[in-house]
C-alpha positions as CSV (number, residue, x, y, z in Angstrom):
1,X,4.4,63.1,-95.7
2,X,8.4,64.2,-95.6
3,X,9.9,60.7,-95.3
4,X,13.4,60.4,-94.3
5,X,15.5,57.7,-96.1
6,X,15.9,54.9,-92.9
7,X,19.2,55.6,-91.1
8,X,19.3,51.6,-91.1
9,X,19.4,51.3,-94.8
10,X,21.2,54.0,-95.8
11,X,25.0,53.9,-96.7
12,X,25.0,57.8,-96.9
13,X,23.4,58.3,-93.6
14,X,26.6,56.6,-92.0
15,X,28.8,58.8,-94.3
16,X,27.0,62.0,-93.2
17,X,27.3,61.1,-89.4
18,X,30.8,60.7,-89.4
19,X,30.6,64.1,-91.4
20,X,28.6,65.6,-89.0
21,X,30.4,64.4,-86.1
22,X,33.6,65.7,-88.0
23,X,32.3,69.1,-88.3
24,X,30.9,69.4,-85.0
25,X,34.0,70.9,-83.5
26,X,33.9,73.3,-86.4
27,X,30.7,75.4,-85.5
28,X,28.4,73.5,-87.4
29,X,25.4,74.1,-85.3
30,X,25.2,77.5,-87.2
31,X,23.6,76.2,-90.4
32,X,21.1,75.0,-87.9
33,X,17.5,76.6,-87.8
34,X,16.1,80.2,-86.2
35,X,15.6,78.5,-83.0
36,X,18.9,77.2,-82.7
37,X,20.1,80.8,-83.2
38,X,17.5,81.7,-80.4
39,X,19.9,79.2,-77.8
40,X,22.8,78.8,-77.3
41,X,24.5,74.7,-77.1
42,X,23.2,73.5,-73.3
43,X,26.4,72.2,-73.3
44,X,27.9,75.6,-73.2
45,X,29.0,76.5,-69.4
46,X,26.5,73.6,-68.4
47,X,28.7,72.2,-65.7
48,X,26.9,68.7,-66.2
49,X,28.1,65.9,-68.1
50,X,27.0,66.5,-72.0
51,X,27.0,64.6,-75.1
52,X,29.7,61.9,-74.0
53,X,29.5,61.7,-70.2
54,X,28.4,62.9,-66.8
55,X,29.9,65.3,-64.4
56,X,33.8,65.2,-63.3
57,X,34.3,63.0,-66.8
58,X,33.1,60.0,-64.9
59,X,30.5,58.0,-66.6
60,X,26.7,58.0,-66.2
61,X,26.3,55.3,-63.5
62,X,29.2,56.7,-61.4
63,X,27.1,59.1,-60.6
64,X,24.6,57.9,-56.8
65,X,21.0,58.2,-57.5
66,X,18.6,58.7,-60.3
67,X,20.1,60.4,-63.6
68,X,18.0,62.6,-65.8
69,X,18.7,64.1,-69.4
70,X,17.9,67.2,-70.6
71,X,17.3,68.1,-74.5
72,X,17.9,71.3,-75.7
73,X,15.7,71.4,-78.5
74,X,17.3,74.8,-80.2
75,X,20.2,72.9,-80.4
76,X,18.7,69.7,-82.6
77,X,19.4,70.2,-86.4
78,X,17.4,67.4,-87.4
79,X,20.3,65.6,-88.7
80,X,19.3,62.0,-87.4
81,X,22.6,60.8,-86.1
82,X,21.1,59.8,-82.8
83,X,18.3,57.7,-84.6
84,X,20.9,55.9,-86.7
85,X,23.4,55.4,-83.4
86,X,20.1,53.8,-81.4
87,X,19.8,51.7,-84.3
88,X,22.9,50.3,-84.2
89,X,23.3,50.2,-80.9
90,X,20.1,48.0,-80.2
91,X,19.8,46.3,-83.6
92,X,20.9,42.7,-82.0
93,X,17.5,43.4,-79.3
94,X,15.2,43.8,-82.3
95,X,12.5,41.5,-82.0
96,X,12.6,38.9,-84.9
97,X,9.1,36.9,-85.0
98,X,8.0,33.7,-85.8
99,X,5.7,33.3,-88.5
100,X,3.1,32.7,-89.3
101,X,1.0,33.9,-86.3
102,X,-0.8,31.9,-84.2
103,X,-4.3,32.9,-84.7
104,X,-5.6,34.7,-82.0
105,X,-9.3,34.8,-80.0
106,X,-11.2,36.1,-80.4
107,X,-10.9,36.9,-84.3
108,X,-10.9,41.0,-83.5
109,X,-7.5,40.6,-81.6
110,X,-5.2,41.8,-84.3
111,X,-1.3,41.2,-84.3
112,X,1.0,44.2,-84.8
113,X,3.5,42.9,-87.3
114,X,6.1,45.9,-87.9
115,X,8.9,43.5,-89.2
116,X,8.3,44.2,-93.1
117,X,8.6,48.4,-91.9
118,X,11.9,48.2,-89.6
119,X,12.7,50.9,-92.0
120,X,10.3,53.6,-90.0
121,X,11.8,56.6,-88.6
122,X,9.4,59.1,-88.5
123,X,7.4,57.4,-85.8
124,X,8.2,55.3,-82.2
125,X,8.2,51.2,-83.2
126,X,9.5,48.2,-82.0
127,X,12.5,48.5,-84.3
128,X,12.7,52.4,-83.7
129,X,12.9,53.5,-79.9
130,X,13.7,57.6,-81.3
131,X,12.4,59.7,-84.1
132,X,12.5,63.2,-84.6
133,X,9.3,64.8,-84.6
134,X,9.8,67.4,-86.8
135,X,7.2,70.7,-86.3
136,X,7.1,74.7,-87.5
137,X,5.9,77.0,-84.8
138,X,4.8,80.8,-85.6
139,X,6.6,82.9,-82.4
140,X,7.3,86.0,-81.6
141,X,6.4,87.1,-85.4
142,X,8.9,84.5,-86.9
143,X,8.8,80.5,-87.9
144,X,10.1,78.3,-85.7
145,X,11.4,75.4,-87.1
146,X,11.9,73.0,-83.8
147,X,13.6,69.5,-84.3
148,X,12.7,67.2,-81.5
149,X,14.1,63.6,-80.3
150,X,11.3,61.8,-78.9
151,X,11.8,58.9,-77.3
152,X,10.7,57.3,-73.6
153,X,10.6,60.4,-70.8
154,X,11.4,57.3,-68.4
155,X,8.6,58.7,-65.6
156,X,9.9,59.0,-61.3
157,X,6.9,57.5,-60.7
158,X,5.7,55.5,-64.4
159,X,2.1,53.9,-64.2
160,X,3.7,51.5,-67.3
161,X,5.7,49.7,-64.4
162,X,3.4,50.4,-61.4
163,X,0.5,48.8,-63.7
164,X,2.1,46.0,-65.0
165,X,0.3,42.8,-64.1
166,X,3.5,40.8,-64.8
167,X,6.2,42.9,-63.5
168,X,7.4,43.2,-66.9
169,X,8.1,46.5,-66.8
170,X,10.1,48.3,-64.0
171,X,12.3,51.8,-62.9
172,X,15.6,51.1,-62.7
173,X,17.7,52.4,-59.6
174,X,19.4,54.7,-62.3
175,X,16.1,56.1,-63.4
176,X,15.7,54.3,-66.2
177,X,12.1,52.7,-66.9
178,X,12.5,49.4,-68.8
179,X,10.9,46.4,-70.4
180,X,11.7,42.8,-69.8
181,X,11.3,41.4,-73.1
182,X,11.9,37.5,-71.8
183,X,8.6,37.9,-69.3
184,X,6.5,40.5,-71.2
185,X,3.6,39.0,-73.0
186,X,2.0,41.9,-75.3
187,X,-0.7,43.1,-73.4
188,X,0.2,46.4,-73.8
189,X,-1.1,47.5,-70.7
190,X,1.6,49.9,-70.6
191,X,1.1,52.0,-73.4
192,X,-2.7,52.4,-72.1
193,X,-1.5,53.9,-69.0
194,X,1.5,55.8,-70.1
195,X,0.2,59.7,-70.7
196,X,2.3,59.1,-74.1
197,X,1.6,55.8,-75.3
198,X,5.2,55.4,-75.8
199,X,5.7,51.4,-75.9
200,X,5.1,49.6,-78.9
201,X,4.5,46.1,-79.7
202,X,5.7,43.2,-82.1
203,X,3.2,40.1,-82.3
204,X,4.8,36.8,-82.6
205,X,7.5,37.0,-80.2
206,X,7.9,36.6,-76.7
207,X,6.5,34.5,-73.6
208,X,2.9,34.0,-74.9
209,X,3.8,31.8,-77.8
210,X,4.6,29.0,-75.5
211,X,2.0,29.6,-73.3
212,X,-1.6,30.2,-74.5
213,X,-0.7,32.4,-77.8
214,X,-4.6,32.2,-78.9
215,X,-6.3,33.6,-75.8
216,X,-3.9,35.4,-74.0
217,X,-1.0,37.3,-74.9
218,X,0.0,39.5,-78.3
219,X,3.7,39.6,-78.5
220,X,6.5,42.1,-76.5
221,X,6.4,45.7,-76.1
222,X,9.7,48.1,-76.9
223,X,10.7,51.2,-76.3
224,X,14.2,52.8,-75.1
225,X,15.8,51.7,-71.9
226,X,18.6,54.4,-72.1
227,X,20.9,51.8,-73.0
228,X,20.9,50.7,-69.4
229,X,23.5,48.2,-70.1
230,X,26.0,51.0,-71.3
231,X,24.9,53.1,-68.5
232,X,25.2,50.7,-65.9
233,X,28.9,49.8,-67.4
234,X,29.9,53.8,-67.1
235,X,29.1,54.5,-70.8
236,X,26.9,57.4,-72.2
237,X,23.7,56.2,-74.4
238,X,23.9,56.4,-77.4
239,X,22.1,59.0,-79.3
240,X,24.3,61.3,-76.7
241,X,27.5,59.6,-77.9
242,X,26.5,60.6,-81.3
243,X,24.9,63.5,-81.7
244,X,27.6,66.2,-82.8
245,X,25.8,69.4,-81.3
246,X,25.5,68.2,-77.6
247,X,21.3,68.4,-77.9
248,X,21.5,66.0,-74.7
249,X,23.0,65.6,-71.2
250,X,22.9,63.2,-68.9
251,X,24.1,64.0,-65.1
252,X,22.1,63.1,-61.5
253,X,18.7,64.3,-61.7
254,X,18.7,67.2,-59.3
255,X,21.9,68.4,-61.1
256,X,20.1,68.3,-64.4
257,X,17.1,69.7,-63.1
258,X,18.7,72.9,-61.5
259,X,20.8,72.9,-64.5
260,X,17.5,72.9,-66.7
261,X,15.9,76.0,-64.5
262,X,18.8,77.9,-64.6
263,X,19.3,78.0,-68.6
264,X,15.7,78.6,-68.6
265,X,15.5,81.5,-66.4
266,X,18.8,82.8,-68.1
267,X,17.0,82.1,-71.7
268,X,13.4,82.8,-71.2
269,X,12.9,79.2,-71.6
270,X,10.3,76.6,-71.4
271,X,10.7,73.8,-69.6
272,X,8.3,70.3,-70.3
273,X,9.0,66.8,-68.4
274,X,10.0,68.6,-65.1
275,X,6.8,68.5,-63.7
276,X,4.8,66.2,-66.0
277,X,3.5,63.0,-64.7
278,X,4.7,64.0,-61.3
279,X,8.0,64.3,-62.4
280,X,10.0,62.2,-65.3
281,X,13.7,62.2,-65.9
282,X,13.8,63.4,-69.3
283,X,13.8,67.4,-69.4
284,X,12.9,69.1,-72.6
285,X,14.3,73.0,-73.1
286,X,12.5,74.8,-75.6
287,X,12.7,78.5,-77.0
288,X,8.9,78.6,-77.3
289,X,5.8,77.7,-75.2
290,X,5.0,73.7,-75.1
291,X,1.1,74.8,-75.7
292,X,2.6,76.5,-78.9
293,X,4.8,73.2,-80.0
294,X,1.4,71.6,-78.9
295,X,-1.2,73.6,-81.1
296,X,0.9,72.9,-84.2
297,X,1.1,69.6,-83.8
298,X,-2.3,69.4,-83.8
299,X,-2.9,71.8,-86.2
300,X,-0.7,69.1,-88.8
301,X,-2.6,66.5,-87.5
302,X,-5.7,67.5,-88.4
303,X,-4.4,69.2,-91.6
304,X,-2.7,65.2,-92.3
305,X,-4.9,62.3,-93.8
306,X,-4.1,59.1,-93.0
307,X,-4.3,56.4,-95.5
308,X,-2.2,53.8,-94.2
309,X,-3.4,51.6,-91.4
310,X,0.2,51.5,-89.9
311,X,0.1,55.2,-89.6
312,X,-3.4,55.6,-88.5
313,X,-3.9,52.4,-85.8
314,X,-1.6,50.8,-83.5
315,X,-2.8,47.1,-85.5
316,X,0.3,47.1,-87.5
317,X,-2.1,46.4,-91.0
318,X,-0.9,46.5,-94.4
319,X,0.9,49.1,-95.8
320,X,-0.5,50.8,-98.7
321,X,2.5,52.4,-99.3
322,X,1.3,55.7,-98.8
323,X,1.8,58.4,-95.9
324,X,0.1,61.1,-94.9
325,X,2.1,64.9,-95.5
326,X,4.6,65.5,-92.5
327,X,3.6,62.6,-90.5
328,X,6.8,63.3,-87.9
329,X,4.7,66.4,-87.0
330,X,1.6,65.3,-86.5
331,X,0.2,63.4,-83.3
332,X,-1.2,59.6,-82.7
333,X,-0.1,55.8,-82.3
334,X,4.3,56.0,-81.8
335,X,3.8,60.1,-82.3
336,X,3.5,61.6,-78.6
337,X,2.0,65.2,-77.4
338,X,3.7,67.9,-75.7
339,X,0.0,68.1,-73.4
340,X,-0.3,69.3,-69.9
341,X,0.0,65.5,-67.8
342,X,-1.3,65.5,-64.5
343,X,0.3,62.8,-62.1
344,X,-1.4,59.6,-62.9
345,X,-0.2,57.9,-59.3
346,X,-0.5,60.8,-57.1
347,X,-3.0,59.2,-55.0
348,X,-0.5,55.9,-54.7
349,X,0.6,57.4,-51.0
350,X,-3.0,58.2,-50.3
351,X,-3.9,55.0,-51.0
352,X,-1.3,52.8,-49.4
353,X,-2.3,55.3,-46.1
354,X,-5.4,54.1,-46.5
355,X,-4.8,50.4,-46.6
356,X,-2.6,50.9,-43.5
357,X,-5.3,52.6,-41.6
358,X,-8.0,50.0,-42.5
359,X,-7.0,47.3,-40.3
360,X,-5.8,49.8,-37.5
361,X,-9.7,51.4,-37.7
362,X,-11.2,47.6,-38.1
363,X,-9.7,46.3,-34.9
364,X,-10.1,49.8,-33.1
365,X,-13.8,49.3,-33.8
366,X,-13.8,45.1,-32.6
367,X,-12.2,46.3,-29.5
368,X,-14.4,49.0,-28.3
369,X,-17.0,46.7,-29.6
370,X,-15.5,44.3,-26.8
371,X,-15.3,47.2,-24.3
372,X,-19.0,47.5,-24.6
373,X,-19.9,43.5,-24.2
374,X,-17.7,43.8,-20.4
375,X,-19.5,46.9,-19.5
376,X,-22.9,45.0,-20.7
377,X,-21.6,42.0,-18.6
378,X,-20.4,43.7,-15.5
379,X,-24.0,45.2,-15.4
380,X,-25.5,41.9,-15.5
381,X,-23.2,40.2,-12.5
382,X,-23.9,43.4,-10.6
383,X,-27.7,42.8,-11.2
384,X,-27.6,39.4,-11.0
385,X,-24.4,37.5,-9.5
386,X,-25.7,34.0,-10.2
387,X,-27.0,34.2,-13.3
388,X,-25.0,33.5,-16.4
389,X,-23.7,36.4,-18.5
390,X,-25.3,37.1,-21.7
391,X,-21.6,36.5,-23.7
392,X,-22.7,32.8,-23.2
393,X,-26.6,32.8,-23.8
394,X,-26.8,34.9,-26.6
395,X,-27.8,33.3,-29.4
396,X,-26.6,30.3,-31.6
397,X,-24.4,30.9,-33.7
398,X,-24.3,29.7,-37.4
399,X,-21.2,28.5,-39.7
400,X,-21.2,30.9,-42.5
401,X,-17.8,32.5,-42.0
402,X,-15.5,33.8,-39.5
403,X,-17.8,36.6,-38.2
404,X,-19.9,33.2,-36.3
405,X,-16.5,32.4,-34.0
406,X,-16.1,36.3,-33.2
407,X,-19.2,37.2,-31.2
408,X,-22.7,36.3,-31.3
409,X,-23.8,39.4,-30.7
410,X,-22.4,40.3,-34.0
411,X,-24.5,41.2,-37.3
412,X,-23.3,38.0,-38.6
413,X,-25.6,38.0,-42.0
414,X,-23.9,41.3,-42.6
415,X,-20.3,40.5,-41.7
416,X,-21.1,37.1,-44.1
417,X,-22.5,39.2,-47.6
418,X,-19.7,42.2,-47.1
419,X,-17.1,39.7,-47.1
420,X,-18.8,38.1,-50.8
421,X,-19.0,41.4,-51.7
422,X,-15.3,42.9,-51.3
423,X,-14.4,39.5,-52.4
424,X,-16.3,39.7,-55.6
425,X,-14.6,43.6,-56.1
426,X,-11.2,42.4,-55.7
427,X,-11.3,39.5,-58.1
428,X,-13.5,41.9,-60.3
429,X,-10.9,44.9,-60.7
430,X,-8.2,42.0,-60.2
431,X,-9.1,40.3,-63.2
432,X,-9.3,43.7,-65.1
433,X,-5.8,45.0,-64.1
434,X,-5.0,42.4,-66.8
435,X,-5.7,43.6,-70.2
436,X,-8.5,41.4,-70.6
437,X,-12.1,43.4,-70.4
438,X,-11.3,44.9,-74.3
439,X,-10.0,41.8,-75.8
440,X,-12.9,39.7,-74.7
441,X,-15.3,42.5,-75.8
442,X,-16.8,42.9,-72.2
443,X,-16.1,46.7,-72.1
444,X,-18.4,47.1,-74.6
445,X,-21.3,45.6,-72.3
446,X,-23.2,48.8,-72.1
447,X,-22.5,49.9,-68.3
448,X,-19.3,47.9,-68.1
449,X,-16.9,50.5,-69.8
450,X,-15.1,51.0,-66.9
451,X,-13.6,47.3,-66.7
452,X,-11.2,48.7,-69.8
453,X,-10.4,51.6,-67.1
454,X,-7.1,50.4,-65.6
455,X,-7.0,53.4,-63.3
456,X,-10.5,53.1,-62.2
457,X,-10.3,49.7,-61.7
458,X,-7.0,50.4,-59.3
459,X,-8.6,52.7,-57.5
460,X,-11.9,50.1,-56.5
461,X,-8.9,47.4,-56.0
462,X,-7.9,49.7,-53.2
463,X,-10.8,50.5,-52.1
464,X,-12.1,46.5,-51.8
465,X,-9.1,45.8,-50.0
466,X,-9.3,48.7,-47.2
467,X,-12.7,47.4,-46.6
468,X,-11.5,43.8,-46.0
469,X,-8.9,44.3,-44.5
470,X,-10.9,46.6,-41.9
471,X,-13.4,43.6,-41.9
472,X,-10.9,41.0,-41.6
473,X,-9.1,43.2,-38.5
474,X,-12.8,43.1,-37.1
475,X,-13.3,39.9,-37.3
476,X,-10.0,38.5,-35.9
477,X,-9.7,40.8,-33.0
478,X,-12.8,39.6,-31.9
479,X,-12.7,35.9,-32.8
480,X,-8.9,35.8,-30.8
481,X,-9.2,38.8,-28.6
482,X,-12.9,39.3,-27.3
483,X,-13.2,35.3,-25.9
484,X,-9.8,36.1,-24.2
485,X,-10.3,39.3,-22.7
486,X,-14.4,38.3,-21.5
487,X,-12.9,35.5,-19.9
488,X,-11.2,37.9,-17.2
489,X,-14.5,39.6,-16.5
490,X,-17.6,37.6,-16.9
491,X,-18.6,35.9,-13.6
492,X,-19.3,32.5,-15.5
493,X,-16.6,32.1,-17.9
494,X,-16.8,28.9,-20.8
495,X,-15.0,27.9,-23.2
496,X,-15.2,28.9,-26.9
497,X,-17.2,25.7,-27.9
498,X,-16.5,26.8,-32.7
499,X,-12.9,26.4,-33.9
500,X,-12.5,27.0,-37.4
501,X,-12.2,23.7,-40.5
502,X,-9.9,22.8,-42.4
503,X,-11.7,24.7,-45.6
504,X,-11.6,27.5,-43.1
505,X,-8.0,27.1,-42.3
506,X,-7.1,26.7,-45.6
507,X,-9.0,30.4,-46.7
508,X,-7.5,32.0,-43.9
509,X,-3.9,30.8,-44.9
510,X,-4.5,32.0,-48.2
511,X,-6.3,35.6,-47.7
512,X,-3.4,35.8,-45.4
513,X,-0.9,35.3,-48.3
514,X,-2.5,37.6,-50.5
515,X,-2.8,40.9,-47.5
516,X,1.1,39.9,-47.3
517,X,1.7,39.8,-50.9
518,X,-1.0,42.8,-51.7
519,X,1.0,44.9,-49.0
520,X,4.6,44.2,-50.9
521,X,2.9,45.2,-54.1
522,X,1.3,48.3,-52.9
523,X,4.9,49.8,-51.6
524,X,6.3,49.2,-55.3
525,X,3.8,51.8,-56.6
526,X,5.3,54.8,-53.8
527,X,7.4,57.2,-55.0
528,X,11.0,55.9,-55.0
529,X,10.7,52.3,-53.7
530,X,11.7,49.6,-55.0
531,X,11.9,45.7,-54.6
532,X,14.3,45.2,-57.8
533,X,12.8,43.4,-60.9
534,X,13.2,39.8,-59.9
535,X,11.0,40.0,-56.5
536,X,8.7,42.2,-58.7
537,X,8.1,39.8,-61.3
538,X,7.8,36.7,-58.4
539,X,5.3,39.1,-56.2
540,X,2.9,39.9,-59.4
541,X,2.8,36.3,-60.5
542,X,2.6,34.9,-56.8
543,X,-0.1,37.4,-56.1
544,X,-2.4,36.3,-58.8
545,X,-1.5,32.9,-58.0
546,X,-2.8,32.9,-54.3
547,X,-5.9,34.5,-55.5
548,X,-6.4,32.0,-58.1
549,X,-6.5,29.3,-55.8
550,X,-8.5,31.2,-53.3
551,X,-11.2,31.3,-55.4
552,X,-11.1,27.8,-56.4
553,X,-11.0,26.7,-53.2
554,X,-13.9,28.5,-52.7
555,X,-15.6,27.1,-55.3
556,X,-14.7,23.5,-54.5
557,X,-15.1,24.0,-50.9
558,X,-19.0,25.3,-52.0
559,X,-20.0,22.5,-54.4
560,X,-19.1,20.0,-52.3
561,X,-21.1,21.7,-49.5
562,X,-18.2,22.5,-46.6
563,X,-18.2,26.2,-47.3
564,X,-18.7,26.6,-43.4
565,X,-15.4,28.5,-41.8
566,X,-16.5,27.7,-38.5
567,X,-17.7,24.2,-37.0
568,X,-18.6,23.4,-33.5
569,X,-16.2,21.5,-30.9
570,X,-16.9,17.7,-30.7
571,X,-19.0,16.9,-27.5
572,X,-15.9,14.2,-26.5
573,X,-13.7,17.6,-26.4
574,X,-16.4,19.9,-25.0
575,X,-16.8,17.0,-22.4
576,X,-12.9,16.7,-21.8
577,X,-12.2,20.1,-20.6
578,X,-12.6,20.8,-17.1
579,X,-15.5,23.3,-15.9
580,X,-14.5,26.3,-14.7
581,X,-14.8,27.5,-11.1
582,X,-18.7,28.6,-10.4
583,X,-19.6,27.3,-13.8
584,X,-23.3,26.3,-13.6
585,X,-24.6,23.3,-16.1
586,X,-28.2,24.3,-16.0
587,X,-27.1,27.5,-18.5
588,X,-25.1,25.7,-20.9
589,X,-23.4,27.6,-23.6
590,X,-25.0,28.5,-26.9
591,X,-21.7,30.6,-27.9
């Protein structure tokens, strides 16, 4: 392995940046490599802000909207100033743990301890948010010797923050995709769904340790925020502020973006981050193909033997103070690819469509379901005027659930186990959104792989709750609407003679909380909405609250046998209520 000496610990790495910084008026960036000869500086004619601010010399959060960078990689010498300025710039937010750990359950959790290694720079960690990844790429008949920053590509759309069963993490108005470190417990969730694997985490910090530090929780994930604070205050990040070959700009995203096509089309360019993900707003510019940058990274990877566990795993294990060759060009844990990423929410829109059509297609289907009871009764009154309708003398009804106050001609057993079932699904996939199904070994249940599957189990958390919701619509319309509207048809009209408990008050308060709460947390995963971080957090937490005590309830409500939603009227009220016109008490109601 080529390791750098740590920019943090290095008195001459400080001396060289102000060297280099010095020099960079000077036409330094011609000692740089053949592929900085291949480009010219972005920052040459750009017309967006470059290396210190954004466009018209105001700073970055002057600017309305999202901001994006772009990263001319011919232009990167390798030099390291912008690790060293992220350093210094974050070195107060660097997590400092409390030791010894508390010991986790069970025993195969393992903490992530990078505080004896805050010296690492050739890979992403919780003390290093940037690293160059340093790879040689055979092009056009030469060697290509490319210089990356890697960092956080701070996604339009990130599944780290859509995913996040505490609203830890979030996307900033300005773009920027950030951690909460105060209300982030370590799950890591993120770094599962991020294409790159990007965040990293520190054990023995954070929320968990004064919560349940043994059985849930593992610390606080960290990864660059594009010194938000900075940004937000009109300041440039700082790896930009510091870099003396202008490798980055920073501007509003559809000036970058048009910025980064143009210099590609003029250069014969590759572009990577544009598209990736369904769009992020970090834009790389490279003289050669991204599948070429790609194949020699793995072609280093696999030529690279790992020896140390804090290379090879993301446990954070003890360093045997070796390394394998090049390890900034090779690939794994805090070393991201330069793959092809497909949008990992691009069905989020589908999906939310879907939950809005549910309950639109549930109560279509109760009322035509009523339409057809009138026609059935109008039949009968035309047959038979004096006899009662069938709406009243069909039969008894049970107290199961909801479905027995809707309509007794409806499939009640049916309405009664699909309700269990899309119950069961949503506390199922529920439970797995939180990192929880690997931990406790139950992925490893042979057929239950796919509780580990944080997409999957998104995607069958939709689904469950279109078909309740559809089933709840249902049920509702014709529990409140169908009495109502048979009323101004049948010849022999009674009153409803169920009305619902107080257990089945109680559920339907609840399941109405969570549709409420579930709809607010399914418009935080479209494209470009927002609720802001603090409602975020509250509407996760409050979510999984409400369906907490949902199931409890439940459970209570079943072991003490009042699990009935439905109960019939007391005869003394029955009795009280005046009889209709034409009602006829030798065909009393059965429902």
């Amino acid at each position: 392995m080529t390791t750098r000496t740590s920019h943090a610990a290095s008195p001459r790495r400080l001396s060289r940046r102000g060297f280099l910084k010095g020099l960079a008026g000077t036409g330094f960036a011609g000692s740089a490599s053949l592929a900085t000869g291949m480009f010219p500086s972005t920052a040459e004619g750009a017309g967006v802000g470059g290396n210190t601010s954004a466009p018209s010399g105001r700073g970055a959060s002057g600017n309305d909207g999202p901001l994006a960078t772009l990263i001319d990689i011919s232009a990167c010498v390798g030099c390291g100033a912008c690790v060293q300025a992220c350093r210094e710039r974050n070195a107060a937010r660097y997590p400092e743990p409390r030791k010894p750990f508390p010991p986790m359950f069970p025993a195969s959790v393992k903490a992530e301890d990078w505080s004896a290694r805050r010296d690492t720079d050739d890979r992403l960690t919780p003390y290093n948010w940037l690293y160059i990844q340093n790879v040689t790429v055979q092009h056009g008949g030469h060697q290509v010797e490319l210089n990356i920053p890697r960092r956080c590509l701070h996604c339009d759309n990130p599944p780290c923050a859509n995913l996040c069963p505490w609203g830890a993490a979030r996307r900033e108005a300005s773009g920027t995709v950030s951690i909460d470190a105060d209300i982030c417990l370590g799950g890591a969730k993120c770094r599962t769904v991020c294409p790159w694997q990007i965040p990293q985490r520190q054990t023995g910090v954070g929320l968990y340790l004064n919560l349940l530090p043994r059985y849930a929780g593992n610390g606080v994930m960290y990864k660059c925020d594009r010194c938000a604070d900075v940004v937000a205050r009109g300041g440039t990040p700082a790896c930009m502020e510091a870099c003396p070959n202008a490798v980055q700009s920073i501007g509003p995203r559809n000036a970058i973006i048009a910025q980064a096509r143009r210099l590609a089309a003029e250069r014969g360019g590759h572009l990577y981050g544009l598209d990736e993900n369904g769009g992020t707003s970090t834009i790389y510019l490279s003289p050669v193909p991204f599948t070429a940058i790609q194949a020699a990274l793995e072609a280093a990877t696999t030529a690279a033997k790992p020896v140390s566990m804090q290379d090879g795993k993301q446990d954070g294990g003890q360093d045997t103070g070796k390394a394998p060759a090049q390890a900034s060009a090779t690939l794994g844990p805090g070393r991201p690819h330069f793959r092809a990423v497909g949008d990992a929410m691009r069905g989020e829109t589908m999906l939310a469509a879907a939950l809005v059509t549910a309950p639109l297609a549930g109560a279509g289907a109760a009322l035509l379901r009523v339409a057809r009871g009138i026609s059935d009764m109008a039949s009968a009154n035309a047959n038979d005027p004096g006899a009662p309708n069938a709406s009243t003398t069909a039969g008894t009804p049970g107290t199961t659930g909801i479905p027995d106050a809707a309509s007794p001609a409806h499939p009640r057993p049916v309405a009664r186990w699909l309700w269990i079932a899309c119950a069961t699904v949503l506390g199922v996939t529920g439970m797995a959104q939180m990192p929880i199904a690997a931990r406790y070994g139950i992925a490893a249940v042979p057929g239950l792989a796919w509780t580990a599957d944080f997409h999957f189990t998104h995607l069958l958390h939709y689904g469950g709750a279109a078909v309740l919701l559809a089933l709840s619509a249902w049920l509702a319309v014709r529990a409140l609407a169908g009495p109502r509207i048979r009323r101004l048809f049948a010849a022999h009209p009674l009153p409803t003679p169920y009305r619902l408990t107080g257990g089945g008050r109680l559920r339907l308060w609840l399941v109405a909380a969570l549709i409420v709460t579930g709809g607010m947390r399914v418009a935080k995963n479209l494209p470009g909405f927002d609720w802001g971080p603090t409602l975020t957090m509250y509407l996760d937490w409050t979510h999984l609250g409400l369906a907490g005590l949902l199931g409890m309830a439940s459970l209570a409500l079943a072991l003490t046998g009042r699990s009935a939603w439905t109960a019939p009227v007391p005869a003394s009220r029955s009795a009280a209520r005046p009889a209709p016109p034409d009602h006829h008490p030798e065909h009393p109601p059965r429902a």
